[in-house]
Predicted model as a PDB file, atoms N, CA, C, CB and O in Angstrom, pLDDT in the B-factor column:
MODEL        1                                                                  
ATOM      1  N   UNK A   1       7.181  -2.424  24.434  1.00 50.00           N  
ATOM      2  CA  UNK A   1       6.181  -2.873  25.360  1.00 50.00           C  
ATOM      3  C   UNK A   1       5.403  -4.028  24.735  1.00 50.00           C  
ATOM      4  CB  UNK A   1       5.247  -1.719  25.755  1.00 50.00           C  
ATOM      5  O   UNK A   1       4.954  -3.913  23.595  1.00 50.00           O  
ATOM      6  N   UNK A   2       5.220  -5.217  25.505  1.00 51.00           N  
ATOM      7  CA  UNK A   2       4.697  -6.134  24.749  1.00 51.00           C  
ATOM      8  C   UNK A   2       3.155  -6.117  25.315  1.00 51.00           C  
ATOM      9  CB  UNK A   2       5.528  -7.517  24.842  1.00 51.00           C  
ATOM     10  O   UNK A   2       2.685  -5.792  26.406  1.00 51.00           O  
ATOM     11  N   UNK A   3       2.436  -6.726  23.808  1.00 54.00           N  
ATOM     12  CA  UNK A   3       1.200  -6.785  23.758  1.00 54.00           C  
ATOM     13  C   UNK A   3       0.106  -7.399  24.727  1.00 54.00           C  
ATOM     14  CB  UNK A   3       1.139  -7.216  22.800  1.00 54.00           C  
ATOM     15  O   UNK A   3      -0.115  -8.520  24.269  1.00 54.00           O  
ATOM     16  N   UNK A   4      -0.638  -7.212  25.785  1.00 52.00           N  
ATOM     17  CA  UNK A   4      -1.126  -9.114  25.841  1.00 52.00           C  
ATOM     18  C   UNK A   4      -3.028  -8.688  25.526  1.00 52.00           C  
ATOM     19  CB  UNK A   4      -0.709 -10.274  28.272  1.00 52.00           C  
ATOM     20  O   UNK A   4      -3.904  -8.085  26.146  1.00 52.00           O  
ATOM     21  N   UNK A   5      -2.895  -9.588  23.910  1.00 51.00           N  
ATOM     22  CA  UNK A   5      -4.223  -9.898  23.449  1.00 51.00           C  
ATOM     23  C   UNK A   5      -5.398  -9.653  24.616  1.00 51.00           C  
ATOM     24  CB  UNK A   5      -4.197 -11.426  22.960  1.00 51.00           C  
ATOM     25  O   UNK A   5      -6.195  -8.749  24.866  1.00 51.00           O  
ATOM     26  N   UNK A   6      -5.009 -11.181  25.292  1.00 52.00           N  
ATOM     27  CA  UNK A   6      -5.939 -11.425  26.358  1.00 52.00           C  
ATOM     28  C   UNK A   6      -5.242 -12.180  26.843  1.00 52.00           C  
ATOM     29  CB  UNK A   6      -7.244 -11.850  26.192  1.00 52.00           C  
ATOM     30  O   UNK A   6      -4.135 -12.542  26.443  1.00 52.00           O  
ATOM     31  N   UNK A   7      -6.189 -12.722  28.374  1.00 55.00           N  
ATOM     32  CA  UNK A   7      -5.878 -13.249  30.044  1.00 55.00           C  
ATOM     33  C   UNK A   7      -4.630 -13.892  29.527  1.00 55.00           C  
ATOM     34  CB  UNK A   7      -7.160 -14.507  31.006  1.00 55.00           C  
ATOM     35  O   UNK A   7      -3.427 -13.638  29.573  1.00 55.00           O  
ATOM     36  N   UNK A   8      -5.565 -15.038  28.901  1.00 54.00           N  
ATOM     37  CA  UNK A   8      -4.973 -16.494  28.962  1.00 54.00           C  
ATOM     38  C   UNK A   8      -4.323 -16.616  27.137  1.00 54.00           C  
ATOM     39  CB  UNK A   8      -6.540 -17.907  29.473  1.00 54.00           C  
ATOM     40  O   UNK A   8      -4.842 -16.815  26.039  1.00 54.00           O  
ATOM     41  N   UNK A   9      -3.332 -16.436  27.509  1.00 55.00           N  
ATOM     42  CA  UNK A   9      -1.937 -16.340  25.819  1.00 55.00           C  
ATOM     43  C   UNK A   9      -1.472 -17.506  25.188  1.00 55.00           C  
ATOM     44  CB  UNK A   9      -0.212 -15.710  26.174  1.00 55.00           C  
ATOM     45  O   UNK A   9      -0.976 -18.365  25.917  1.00 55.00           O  
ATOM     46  N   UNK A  10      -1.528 -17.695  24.056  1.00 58.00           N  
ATOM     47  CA  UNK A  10      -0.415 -18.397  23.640  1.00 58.00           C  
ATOM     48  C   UNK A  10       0.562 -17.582  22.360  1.00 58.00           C  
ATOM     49  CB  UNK A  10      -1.031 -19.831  23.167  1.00 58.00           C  
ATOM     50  O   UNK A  10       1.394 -18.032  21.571  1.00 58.00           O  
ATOM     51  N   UNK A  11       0.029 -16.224  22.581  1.00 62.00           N  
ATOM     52  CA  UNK A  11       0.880 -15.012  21.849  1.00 62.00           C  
ATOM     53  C   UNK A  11       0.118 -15.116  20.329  1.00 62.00           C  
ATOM     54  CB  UNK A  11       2.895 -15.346  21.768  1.00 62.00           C  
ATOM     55  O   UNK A  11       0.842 -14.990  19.341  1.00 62.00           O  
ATOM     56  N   UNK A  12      -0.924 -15.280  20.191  1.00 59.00           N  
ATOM     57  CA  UNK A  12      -2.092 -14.904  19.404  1.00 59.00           C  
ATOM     58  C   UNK A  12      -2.606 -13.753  19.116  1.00 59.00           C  
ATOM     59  CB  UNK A  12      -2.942 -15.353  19.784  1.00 59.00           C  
ATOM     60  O   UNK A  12      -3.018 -13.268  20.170  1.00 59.00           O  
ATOM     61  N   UNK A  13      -2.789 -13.100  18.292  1.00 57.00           N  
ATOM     62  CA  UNK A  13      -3.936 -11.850  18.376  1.00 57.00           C  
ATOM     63  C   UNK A  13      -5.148 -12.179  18.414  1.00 57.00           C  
ATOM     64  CB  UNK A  13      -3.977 -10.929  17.299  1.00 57.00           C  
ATOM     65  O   UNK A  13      -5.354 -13.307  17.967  1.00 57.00           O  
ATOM     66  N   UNK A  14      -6.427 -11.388  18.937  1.00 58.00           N  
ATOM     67  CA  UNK A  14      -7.414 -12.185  18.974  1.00 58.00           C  
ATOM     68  C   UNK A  14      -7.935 -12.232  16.851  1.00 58.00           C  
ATOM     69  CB  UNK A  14      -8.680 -11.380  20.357  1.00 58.00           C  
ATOM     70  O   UNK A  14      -7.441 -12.055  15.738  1.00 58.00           O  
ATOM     71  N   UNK A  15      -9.228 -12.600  17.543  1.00 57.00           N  
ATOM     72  CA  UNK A  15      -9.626 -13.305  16.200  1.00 57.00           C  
ATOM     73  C   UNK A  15      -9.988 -12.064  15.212  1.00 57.00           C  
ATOM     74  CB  UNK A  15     -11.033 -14.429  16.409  1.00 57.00           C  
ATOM     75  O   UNK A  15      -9.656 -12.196  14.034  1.00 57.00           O  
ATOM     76  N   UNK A  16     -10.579 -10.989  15.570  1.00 58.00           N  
ATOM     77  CA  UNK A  16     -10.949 -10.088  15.171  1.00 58.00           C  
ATOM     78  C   UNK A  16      -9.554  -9.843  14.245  1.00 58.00           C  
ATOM     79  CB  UNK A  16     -11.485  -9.185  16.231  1.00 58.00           C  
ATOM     80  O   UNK A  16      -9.673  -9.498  13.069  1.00 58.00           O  
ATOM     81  N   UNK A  17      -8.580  -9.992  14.694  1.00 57.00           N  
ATOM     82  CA  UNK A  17      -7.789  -9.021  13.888  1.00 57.00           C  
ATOM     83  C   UNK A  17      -7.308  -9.961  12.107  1.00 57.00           C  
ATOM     84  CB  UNK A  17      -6.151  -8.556  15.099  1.00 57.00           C  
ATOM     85  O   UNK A  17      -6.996  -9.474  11.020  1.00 57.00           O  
ATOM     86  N   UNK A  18      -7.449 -11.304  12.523  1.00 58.00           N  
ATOM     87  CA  UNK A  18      -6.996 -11.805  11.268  1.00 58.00           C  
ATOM     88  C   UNK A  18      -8.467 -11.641  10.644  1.00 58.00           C  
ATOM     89  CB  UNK A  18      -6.245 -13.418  11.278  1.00 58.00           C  
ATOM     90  O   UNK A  18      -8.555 -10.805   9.745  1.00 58.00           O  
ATOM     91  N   UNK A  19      -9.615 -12.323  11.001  1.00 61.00           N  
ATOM     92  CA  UNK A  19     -10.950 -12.308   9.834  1.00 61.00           C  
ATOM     93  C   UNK A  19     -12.049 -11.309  10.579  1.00 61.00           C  
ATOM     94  CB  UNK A  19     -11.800 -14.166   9.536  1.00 61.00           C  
ATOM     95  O   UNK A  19     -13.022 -11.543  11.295  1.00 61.00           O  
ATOM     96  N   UNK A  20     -11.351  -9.897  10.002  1.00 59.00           N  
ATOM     97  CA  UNK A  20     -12.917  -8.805   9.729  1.00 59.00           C  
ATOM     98  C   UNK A  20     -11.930  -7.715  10.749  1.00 59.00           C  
ATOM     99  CB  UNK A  20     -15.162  -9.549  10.645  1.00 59.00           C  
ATOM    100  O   UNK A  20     -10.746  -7.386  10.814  1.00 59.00           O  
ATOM    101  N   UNK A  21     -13.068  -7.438  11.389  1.00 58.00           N  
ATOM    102  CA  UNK A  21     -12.640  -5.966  12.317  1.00 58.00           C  
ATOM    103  C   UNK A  21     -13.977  -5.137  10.827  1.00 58.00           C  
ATOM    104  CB  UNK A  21      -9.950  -5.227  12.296  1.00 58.00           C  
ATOM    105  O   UNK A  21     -14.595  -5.644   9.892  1.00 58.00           O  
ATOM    106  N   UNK A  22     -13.862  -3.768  11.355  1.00 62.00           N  
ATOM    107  CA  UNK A  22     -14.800  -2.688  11.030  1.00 62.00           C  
ATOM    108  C   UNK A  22     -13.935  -2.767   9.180  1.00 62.00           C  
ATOM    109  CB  UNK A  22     -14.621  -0.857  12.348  1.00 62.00           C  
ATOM    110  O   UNK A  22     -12.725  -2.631   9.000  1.00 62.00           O  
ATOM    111  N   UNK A  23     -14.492  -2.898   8.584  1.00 69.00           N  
ATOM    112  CA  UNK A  23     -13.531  -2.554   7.181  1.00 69.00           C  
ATOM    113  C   UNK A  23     -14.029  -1.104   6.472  1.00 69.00           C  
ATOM    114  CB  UNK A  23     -13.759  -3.946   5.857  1.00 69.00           C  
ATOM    115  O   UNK A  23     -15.181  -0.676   6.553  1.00 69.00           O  
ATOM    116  N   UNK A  24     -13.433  -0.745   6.088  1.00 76.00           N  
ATOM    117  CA  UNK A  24     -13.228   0.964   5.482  1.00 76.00           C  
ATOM    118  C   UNK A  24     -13.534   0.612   4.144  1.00 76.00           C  
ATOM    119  CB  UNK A  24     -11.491   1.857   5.599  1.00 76.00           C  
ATOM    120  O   UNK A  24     -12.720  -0.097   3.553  1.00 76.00           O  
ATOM    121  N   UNK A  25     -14.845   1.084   3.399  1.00 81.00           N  
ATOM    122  CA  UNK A  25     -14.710   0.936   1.816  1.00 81.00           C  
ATOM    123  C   UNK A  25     -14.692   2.665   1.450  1.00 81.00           C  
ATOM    124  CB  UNK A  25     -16.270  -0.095   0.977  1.00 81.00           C  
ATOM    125  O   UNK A  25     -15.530   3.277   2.113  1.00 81.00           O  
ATOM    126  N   UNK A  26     -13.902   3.492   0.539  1.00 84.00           N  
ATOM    127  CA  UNK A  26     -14.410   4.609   0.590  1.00 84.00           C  
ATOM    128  C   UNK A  26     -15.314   5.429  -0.617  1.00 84.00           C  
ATOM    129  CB  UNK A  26     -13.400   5.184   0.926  1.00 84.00           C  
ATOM    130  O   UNK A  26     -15.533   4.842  -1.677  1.00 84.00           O  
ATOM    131  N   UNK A  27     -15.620   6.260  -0.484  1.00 91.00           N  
ATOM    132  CA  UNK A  27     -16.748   6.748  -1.331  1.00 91.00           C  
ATOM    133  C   UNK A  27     -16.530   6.579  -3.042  1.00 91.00           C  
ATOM    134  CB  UNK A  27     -16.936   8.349  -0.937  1.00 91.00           C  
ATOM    135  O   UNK A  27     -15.401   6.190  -3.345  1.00 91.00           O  
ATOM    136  N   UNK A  28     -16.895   6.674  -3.485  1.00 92.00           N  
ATOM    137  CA  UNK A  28     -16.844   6.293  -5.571  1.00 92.00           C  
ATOM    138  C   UNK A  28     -15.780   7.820  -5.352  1.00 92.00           C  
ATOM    139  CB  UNK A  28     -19.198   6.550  -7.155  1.00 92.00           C  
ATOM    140  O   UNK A  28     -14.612   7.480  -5.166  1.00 92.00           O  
ATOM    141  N   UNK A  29     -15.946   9.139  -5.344  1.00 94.00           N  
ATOM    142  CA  UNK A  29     -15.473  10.290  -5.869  1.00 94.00           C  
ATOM    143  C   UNK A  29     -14.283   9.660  -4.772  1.00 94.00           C  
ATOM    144  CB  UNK A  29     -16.392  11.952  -5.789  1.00 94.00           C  
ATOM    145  O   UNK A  29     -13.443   9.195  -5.541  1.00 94.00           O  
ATOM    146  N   UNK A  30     -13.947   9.490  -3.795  1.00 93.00           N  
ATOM    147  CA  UNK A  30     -12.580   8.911  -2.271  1.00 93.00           C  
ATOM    148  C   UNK A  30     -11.949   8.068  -3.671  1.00 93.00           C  
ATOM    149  CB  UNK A  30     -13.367   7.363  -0.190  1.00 93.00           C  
ATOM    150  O   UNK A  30     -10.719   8.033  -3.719  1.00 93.00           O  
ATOM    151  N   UNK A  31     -12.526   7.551  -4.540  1.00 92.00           N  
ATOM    152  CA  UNK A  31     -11.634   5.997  -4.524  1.00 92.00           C  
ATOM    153  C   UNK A  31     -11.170   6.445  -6.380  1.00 92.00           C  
ATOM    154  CB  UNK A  31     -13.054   3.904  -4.164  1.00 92.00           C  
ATOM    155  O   UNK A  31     -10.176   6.034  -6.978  1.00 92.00           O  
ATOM    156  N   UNK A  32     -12.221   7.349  -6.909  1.00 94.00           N  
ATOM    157  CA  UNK A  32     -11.702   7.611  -8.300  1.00 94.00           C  
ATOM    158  C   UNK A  32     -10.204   8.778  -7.386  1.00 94.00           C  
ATOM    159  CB  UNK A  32     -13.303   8.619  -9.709  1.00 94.00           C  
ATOM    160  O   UNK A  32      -9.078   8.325  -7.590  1.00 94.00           O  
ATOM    161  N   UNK A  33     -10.241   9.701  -6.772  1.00 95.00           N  
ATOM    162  CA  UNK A  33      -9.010  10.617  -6.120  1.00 95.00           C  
ATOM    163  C   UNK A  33      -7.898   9.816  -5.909  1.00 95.00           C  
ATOM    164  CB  UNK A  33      -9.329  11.300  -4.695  1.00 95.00           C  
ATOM    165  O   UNK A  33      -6.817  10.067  -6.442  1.00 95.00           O  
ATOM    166  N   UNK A  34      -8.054   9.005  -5.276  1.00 94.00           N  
ATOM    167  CA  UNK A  34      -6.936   7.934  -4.895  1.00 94.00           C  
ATOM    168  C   UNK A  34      -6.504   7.206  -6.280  1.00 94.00           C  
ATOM    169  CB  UNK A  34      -7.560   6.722  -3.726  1.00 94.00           C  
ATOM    170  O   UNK A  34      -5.308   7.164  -6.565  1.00 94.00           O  
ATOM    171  N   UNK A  35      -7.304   6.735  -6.989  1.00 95.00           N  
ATOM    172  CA  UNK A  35      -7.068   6.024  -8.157  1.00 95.00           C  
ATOM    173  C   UNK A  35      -6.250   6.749  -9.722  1.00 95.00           C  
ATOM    174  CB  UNK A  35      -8.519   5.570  -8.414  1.00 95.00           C  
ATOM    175  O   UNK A  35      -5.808   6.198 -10.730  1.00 95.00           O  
ATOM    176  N   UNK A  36      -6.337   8.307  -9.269  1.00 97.00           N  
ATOM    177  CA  UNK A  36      -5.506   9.092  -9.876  1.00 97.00           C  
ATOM    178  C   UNK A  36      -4.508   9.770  -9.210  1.00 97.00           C  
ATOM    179  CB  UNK A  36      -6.118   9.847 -10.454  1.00 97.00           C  
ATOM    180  O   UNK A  36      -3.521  10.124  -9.856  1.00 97.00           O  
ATOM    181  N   UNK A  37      -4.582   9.998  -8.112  1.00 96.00           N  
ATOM    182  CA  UNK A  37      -3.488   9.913  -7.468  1.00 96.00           C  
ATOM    183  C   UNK A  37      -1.713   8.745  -8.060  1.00 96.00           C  
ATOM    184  CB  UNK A  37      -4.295   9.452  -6.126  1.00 96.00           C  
ATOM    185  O   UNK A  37      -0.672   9.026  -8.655  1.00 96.00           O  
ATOM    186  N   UNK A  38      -2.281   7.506  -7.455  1.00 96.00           N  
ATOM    187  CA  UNK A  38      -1.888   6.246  -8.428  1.00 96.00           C  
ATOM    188  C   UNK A  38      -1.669   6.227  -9.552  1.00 96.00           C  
ATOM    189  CB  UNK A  38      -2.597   5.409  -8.529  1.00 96.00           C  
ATOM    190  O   UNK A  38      -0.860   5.334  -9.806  1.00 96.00           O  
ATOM    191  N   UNK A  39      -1.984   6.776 -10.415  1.00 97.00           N  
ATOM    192  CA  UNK A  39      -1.625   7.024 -11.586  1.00 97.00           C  
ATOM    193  C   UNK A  39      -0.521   8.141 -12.180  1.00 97.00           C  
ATOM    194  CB  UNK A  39      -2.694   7.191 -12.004  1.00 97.00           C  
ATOM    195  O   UNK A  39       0.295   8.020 -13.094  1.00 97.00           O  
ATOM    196  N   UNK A  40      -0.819   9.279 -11.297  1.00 97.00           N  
ATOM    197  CA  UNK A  40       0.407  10.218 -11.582  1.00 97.00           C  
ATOM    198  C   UNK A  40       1.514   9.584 -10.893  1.00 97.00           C  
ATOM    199  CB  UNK A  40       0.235  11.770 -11.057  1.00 97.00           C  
ATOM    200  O   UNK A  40       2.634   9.693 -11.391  1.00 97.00           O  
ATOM    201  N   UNK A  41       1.375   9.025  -9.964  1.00 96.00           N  
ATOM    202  CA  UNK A  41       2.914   8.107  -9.412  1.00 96.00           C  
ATOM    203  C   UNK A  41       3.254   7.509 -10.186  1.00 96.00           C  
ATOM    204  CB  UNK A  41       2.997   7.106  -8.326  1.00 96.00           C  
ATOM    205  O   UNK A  41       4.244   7.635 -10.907  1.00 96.00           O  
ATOM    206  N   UNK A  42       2.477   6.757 -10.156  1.00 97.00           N  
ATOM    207  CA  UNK A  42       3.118   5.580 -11.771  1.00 97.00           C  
ATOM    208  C   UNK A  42       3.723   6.300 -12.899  1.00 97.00           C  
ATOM    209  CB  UNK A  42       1.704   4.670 -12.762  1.00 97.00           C  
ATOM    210  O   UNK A  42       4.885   6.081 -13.241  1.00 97.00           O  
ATOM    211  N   UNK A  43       2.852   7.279 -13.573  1.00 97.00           N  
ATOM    212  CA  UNK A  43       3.669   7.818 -15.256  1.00 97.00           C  
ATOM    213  C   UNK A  43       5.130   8.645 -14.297  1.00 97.00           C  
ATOM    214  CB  UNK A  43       2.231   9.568 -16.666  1.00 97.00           C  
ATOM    215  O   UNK A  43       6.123   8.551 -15.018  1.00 97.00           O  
ATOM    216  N   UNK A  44       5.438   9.285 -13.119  1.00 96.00           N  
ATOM    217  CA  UNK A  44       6.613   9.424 -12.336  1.00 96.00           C  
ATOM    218  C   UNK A  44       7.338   9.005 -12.691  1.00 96.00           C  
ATOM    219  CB  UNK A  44       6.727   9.155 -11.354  1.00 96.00           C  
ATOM    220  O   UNK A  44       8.228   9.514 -13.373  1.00 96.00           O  
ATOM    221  N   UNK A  45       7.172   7.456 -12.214  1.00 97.00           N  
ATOM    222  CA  UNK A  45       8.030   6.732 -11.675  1.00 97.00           C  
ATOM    223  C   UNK A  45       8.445   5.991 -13.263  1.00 97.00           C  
ATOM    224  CB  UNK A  45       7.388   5.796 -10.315  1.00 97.00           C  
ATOM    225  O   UNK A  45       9.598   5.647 -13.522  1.00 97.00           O  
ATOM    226  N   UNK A  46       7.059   5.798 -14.422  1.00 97.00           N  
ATOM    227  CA  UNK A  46       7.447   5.355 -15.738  1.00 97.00           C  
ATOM    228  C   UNK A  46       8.413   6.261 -16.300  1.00 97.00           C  
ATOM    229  CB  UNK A  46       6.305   5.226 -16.635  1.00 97.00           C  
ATOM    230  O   UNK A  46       9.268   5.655 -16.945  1.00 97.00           O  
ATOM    231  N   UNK A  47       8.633   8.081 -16.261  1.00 97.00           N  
ATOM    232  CA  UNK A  47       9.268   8.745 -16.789  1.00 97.00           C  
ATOM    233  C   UNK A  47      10.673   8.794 -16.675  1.00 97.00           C  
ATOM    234  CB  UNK A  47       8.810   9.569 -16.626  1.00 97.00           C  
ATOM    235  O   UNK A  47      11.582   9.007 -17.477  1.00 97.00           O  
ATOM    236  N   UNK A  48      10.581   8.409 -14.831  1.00 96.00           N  
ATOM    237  CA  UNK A  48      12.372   8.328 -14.470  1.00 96.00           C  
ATOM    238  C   UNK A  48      12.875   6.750 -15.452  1.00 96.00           C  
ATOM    239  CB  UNK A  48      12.740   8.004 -12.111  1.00 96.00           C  
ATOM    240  O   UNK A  48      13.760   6.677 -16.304  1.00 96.00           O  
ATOM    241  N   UNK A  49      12.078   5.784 -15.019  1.00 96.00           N  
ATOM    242  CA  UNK A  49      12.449   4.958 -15.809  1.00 96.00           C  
ATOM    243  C   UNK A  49      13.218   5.212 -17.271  1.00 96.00           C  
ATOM    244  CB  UNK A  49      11.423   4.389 -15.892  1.00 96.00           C  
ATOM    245  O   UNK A  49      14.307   4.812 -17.684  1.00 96.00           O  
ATOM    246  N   UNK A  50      12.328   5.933 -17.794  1.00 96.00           N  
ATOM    247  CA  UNK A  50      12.497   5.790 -19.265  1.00 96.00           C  
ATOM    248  C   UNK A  50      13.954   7.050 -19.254  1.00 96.00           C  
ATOM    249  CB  UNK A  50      10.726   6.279 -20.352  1.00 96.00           C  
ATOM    250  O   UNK A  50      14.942   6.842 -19.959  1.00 96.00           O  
ATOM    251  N   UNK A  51      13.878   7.881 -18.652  1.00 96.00           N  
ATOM    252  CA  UNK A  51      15.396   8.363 -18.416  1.00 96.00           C  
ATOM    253  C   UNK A  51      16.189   7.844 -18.233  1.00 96.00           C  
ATOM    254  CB  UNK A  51      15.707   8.969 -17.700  1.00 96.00           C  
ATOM    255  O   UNK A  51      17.120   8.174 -18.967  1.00 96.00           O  
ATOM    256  N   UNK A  52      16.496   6.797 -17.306  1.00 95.00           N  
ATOM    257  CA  UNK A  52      17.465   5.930 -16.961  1.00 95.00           C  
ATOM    258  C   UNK A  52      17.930   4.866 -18.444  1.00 95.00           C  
ATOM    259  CB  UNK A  52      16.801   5.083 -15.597  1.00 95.00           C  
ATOM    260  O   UNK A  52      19.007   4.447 -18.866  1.00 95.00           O  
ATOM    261  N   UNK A  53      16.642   4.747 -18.853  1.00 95.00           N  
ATOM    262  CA  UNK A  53      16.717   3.733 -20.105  1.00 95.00           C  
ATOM    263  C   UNK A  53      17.592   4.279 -21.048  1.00 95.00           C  
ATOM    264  CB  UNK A  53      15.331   3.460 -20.849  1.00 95.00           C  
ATOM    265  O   UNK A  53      18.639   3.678 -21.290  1.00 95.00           O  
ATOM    266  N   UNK A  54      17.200   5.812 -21.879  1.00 95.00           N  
ATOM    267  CA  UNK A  54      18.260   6.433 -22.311  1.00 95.00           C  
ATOM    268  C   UNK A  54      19.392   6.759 -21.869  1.00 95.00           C  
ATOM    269  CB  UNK A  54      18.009   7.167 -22.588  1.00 95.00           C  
ATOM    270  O   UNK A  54      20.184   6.997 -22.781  1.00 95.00           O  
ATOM    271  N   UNK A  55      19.913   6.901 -20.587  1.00 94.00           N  
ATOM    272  CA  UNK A  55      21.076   7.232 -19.846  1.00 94.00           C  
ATOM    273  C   UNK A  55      22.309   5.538 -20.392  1.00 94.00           C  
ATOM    274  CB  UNK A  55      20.443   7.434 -17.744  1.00 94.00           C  
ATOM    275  O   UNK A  55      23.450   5.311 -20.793  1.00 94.00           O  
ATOM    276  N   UNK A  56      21.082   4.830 -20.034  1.00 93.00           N  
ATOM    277  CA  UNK A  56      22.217   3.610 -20.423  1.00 93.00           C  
ATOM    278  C   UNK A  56      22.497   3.068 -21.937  1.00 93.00           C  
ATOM    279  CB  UNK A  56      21.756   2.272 -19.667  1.00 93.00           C  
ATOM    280  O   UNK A  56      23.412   2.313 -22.265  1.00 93.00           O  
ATOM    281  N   UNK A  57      21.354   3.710 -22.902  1.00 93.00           N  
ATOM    282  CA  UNK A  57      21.630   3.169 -23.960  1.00 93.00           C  
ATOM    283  C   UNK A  57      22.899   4.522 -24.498  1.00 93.00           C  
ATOM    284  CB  UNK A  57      20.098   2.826 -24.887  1.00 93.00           C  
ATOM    285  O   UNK A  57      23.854   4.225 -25.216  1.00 93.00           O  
ATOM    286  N   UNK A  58      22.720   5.585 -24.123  1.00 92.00           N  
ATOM    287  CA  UNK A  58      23.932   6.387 -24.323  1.00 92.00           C  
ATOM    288  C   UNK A  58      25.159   5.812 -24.337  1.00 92.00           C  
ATOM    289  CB  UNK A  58      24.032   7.286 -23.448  1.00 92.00           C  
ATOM    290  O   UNK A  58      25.909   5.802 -25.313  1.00 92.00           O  
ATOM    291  N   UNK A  59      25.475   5.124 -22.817  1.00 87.00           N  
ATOM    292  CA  UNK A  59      26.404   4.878 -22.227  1.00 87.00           C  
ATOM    293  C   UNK A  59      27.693   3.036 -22.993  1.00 87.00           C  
ATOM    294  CB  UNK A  59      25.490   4.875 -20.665  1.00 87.00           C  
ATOM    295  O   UNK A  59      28.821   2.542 -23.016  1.00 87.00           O  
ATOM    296  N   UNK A  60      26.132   2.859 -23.460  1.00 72.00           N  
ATOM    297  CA  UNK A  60      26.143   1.200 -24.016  1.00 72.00           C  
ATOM    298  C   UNK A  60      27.289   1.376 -25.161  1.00 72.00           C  
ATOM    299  CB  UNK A  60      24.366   0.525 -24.822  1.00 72.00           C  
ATOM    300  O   UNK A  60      27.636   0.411 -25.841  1.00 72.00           O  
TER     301      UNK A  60                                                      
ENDMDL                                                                          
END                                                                             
């Protein structure tokens, strides 16, 4: 289903949507949760890494 901004188009969004709209900052305790959150993904995603790393130096 296509969009229409407003009346009169030239297939624009209005303005609101590129500079501002309502912005979301979230609370210090919201943003340290999230910010460790992020962090256990990361050492994850560093651990598979470092498996893979040994898998190939095995293989080498």
């Amino acid at each position: 289903m296509y969009r229409h901004w407003h009346r009169f188009s030239f297939s624009f969004p209005p303005f609101g949507f590129w500079f501002g709209g309502p912005a979301y900052f979230p609370r210090r305790d919201e943003y340290i949760r999230m910010l460790e959150d992020y962090k256990q993904k990361l050492e994850a995603e560093l651990e598979e890494v470092n498996k893979e790393l040994k898998e190939m130096r095995k293989t080498a």
